[in-house]
N, C-alpha and C positions, 0 to 999 in steps of 0.2 A: 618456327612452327606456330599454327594459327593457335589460339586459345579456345578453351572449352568455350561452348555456344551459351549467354548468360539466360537469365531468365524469362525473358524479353523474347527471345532466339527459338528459345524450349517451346514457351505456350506459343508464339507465330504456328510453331511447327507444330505444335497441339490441334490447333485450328483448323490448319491446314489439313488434317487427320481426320478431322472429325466434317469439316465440310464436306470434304471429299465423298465421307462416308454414308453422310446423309442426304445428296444429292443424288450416287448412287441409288442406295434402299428407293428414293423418292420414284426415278427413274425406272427404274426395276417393278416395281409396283405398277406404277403406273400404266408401263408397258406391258404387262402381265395383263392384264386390266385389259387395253386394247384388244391385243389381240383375243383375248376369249369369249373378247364382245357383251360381256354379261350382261344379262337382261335381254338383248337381243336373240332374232332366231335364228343370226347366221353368225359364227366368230368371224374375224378377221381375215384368216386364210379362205374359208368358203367364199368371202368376198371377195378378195385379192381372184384367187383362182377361175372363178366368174366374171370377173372384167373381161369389157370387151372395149374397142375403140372408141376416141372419144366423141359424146355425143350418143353412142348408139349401144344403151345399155341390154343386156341380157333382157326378154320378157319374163315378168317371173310372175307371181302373183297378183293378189290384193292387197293394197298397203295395209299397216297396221293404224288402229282406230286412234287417233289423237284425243287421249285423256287425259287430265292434269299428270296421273303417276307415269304415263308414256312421254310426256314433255320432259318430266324430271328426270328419265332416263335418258332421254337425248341429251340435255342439258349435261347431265352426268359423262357422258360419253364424251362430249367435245372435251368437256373443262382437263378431264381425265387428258385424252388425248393431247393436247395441249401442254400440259403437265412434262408427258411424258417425251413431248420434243421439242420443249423450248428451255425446260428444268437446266439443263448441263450448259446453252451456252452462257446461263446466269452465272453457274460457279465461280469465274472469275472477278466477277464483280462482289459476290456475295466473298468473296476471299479477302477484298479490297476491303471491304464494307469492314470487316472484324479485325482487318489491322490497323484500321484509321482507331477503331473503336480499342484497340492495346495501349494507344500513343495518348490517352485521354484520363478523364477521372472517371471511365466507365471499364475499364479495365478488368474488373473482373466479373463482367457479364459480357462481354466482347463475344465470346462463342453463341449465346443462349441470343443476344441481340442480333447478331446475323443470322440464324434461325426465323426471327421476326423479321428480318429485313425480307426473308428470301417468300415467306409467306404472304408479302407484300406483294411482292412482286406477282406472284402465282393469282392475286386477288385482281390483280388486271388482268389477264388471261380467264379470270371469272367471267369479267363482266361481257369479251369478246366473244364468250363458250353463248351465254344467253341470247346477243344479239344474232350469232349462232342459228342455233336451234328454232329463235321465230323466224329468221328468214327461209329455214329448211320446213317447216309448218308453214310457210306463205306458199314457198314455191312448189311445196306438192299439192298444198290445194288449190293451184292454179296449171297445175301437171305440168311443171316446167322440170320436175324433177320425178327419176323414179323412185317410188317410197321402198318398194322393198330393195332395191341396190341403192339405195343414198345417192346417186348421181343425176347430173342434169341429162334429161332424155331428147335436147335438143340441141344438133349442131351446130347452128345459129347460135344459138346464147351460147353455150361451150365457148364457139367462138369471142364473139366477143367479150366474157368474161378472162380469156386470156389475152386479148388486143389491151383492156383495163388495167389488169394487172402488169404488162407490158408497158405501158405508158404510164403509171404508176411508179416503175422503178425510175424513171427520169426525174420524178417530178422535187422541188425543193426542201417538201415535207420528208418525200424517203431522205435524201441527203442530210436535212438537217439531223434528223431520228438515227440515222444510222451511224453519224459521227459523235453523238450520244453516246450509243451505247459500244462503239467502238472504245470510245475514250470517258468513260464515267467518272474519273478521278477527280479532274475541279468540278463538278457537280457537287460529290459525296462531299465535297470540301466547303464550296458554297453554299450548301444544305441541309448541315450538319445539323442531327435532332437531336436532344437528349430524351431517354427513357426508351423505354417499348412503344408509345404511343407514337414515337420519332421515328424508331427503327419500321415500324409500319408503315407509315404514309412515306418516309424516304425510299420504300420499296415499292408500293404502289408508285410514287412520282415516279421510281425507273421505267417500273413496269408499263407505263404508257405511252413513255419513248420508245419502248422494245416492241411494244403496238402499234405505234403510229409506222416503225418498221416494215414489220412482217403480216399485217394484218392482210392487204392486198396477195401478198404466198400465199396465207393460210386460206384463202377463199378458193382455191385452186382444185381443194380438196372436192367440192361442188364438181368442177370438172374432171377429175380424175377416178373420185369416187372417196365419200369421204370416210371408209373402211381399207381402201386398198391400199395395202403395204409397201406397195414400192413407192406408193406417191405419199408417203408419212413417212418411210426413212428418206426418198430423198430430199423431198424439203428441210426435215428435220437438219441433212448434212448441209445442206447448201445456205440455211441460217446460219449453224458454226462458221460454216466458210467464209459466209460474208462477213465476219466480225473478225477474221484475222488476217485473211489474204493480206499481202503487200499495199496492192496499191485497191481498195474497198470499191472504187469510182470505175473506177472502169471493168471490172469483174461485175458490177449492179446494172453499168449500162450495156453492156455485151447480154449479160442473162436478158437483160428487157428487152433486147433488139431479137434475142432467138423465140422471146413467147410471143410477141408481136406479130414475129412470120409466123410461127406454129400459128398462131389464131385467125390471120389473114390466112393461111390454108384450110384452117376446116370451116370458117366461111364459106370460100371460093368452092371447096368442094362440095356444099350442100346445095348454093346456088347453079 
């Protein structure tokens, strides 16, 4: 018969309790958050449900006025957003993170330490939300996008915004980035910090591997709409995916090859 689970065993599994937990809540919130759009004058579903093909958004109004407290709420909206669908495929790593941190002289801040690692991580999904938010302030005041549905109002660029992100999943950065964060364990090994100030920046370092990832995805939202819910959960599923399927390489260059034709279609079709 096996032996009772020792100490070691107990808090893993403590961890593992409490990550879970708080990843969740994180998630939950978060996505709370999207969808009821706060601050905005439309939730999420009025978005989603107003979608129309891509390229050719609903006519709706007058945008709203770009003030500092309307940038901060855009700003707010992505980072949130973001949060709420990049948060869960971290969990594993942030799992990793607090049992490297059991096996060490940091042992009895391993849980509260992965809590800072994970908020690392979320700090480079900051800085993506900001670069963000100017480009959606560049391209509505150049009407490339519509302001009141967040989408790009031209099929041309729709277009080639997914040709980009299409030829993007080929590229050596997504590969390298992606077998990063598929495999983060000789990282966390070779970059191992001590303190809170360690557990931070070694989460930020992930976090910008998880960027150099998914950033090209997460620009899609421009084209889809970047309220619309079907295209925030499925991106959201198709990141976890990418980080566990089998074989990572050919499930990255299959999705690129299908946005590529999506994109060389609503090209063709505009022209």
């Amino acid at each position: 018969m096996a032996g009772a689970p020792g100490p070691v065993e107990r808090a893993l599994a403590r961890d593992k309790w409490i990550v879970f937990g708080a990843v969740t809540l994180v998630v939950l919130l978060a996505g709370l958050y999207t969808v009821a759009g706060v601050g905005m004058s439309m939730s999420a579903l009025d978005m989603t449900r107003m979608a129309r093909p891509v390229g050719e958004p609903m006519a709706m109004g007058e945008a709203m006025e770009w003030t500092l407290g309307y940038a901060l709420l855009i700003f707010l909206m992505w980072w949130v957003m973001m949060i709420a669908m990049m948060t869960s495929s971290a969990a594993p790593v942030v799992l990793l993170f607090a049992a490297l941190k059991r096996q060490g002289s940091q042992k009895a801040k391993a849980t509260s330490l992965s809590m800072v690692f994970l908020a690392g991580y979320l700090l480079a999904w900051m800085g993506f939300s900001a670069v963000a938010m100017l480009l959606q302030w560049l391209t509505e005041s150049l009407a490339i996008t519509n302001g009141p549905m967040m989408t790009i109002g031209s099929k041309p660029v729709a277009g080639v915004v997914l040709l980009m992100a299409g030829l993007y999943q080929f590229s050596n950065l997504k590969v390298a980035c992606l077998r990063h964060c598929r495999s983060p364990a000789q990282f966390l090994t070779m970059y191992n910090r001590k303190g809170y100030s360690g557990a931070l920046m070694m989460g930020l370092h992930h976090g910008s591997y998880c960027l150099g990832c998914c950033w090209a995805l997460m620009a899609l939202l421009f084209v889809g709409g970047i309220m619309n819910l079907y295209w925030i959960v499925g991106l959201a599923i198709y990141v976890l995916l990418e980080k566990i399927v089998p074989y990572p390489r050919v499930f990255s260059r299959v999705a690129g090859g299908l946005l590529i034709a999506a994109g060389s279609g609503v090209v063709l079709s505009a022209l």
